[in-house]
N, C-alpha and C positions, 0 to 999 in steps of 0.2 A: 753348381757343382762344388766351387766352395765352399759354401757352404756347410753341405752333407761333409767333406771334408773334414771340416775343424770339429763338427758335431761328432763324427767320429773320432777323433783324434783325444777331444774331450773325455768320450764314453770310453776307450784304451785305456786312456790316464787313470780316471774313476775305478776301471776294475783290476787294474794294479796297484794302484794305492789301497785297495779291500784289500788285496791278497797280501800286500805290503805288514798291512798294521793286523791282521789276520797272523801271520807270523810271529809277529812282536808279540799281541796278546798270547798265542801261547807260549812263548819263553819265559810271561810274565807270570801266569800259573803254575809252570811248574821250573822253579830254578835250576839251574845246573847244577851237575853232581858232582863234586869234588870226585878226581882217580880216586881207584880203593885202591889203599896198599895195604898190604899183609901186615897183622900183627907179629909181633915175636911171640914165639912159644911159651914164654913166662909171664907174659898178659893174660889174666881168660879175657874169654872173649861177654860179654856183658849186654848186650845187645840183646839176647833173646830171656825175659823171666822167664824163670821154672813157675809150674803149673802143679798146684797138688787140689786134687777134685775128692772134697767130703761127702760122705753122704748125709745125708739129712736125720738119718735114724742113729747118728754114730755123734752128731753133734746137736749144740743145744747155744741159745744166745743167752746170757745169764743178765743185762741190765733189764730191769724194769720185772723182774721174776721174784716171785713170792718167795720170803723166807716162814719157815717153821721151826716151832724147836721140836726136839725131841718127842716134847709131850704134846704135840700138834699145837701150841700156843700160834699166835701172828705175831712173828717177830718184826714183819716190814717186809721191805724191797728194797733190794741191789740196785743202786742208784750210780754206783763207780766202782772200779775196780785198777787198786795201784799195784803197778811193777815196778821193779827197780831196775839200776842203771841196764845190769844186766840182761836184761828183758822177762825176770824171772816172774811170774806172776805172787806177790809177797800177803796181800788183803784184798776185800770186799767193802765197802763203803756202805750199809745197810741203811736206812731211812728207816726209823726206830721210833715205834712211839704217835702219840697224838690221835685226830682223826680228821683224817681229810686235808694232811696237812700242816694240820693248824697243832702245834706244841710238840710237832717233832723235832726231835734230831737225828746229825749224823753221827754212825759208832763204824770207825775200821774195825773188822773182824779176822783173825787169821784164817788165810786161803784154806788151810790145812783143817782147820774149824767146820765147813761146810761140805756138804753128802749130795752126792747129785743122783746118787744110783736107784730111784723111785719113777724110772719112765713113765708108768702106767698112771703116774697120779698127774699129767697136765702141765710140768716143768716147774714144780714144789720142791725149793731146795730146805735141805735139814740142816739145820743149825744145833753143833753139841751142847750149847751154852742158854742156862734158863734166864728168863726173861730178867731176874734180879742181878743175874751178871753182867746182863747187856746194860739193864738202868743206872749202875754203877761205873758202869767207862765213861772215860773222860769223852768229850761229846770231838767227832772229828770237823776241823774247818782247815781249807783249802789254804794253801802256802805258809803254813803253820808243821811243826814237826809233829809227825804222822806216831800218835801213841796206838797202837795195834791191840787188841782184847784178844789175848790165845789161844788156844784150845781148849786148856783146862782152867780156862777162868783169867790166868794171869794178865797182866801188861806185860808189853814191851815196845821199846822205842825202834820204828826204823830209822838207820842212819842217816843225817843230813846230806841233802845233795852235793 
C-alpha cells in the first residue's frame, strides 16, 4: 500500500506542475497589458490608420510604363519618380534611348510634362517633348543635383536637399 501511495503522490505532483508551467506558458505568450489611461483631448488619438480604398479604374501604377511623345515616338520607361521635401510629386525619371538597355540613359522630366488621360491605349503615357529635346537633357544620376527637362523644352534645377 505504500507503495501505490508515493505512486500516487508522484502522479499529484506530475499533474500540478503540468498545470503549474501550463500557466506560466501562457503569461509567456501573451504579456500583460499595461492599465489604459485616457489620453488628453489635445493628443489625437494615432492608433487606428485612416484607410482610403482606390479603385482600380481611377488609378494607374506609372514605374515601369511606357512613355510616348506626342507623335507616338518611344520615348522609354518611367523608371523613378522624384518628390520633394514636401511630398509634392516635382519629375519622372524616364530611361531614354538605346535598345535593350544597352546606351541608355536617365532624363528627369517635369511631372507637369506627362498626359495620363489615354485609358484605352494600355497605360501609354504622353510625353509633350520631342525626342531631340529629351536627347539634349543633361542625362539624370542619382545623388547628384536633379536638372529637370520642362515642359516646354526648358531646364531647370530642383533645389538642393
Amino acid at each position: 500500500m505504500r507503495g501505490n501511495s508515493r505512486a500516487s503522490f508522484t502522479v499529484i505532483t506530475l499533474i500540478g506542475l503540468c498545470f503549474a508551467l501550463r500557466s506560466v506558458a501562457e503569461e509567456v505568450r501573451e504579456p500583460p497589458r499595461p492599465p489604459q489611461t485616457e489620453q488628453p483631448s489635445s493628443t489625437p488619438n494615432t492608433s487606428q490608420p485612416s484607410v482610403t480604398v482606390l479603385e482600380s479604374r481611377q488609378t494607374q501604377s506609372v514605374l515601369g510604363k511606357e512613355v510616348r511623345s506626342s507623335a507616338n515616338e518611344n520615348m522609354g520607361r518611367i523608371v523613378d519618380v522624384i518628390v520633394d521635401r514636401s511630398g509634392q510629386v516635382r519629375a519622372a525619371v524616364i530611361d531614354f534611348g538605346g535598345f535593350l538597355g544597352v546606351g541608355s540613359r536617365k532624363i528627369a522630366v517635369d511631372w507637369n510634362a506627362l498626359h495620363f488621360d489615354n485609358p484605352g491605349e494600355r497605360g501609354v503615357i504622353t510625353l509633350e517633348l520631342t525626342r531631340d529635346q529629351v536627347k539634349a537633357a543633361p542625362e539624370y544620376k542619382d545623388k547628384q543635383p536633379v536638372v529637370v527637362l520642362g515642359a516646354s523644352g526648358g531646364l531647370q534645377s530642383l533645389p538642393p536637399d
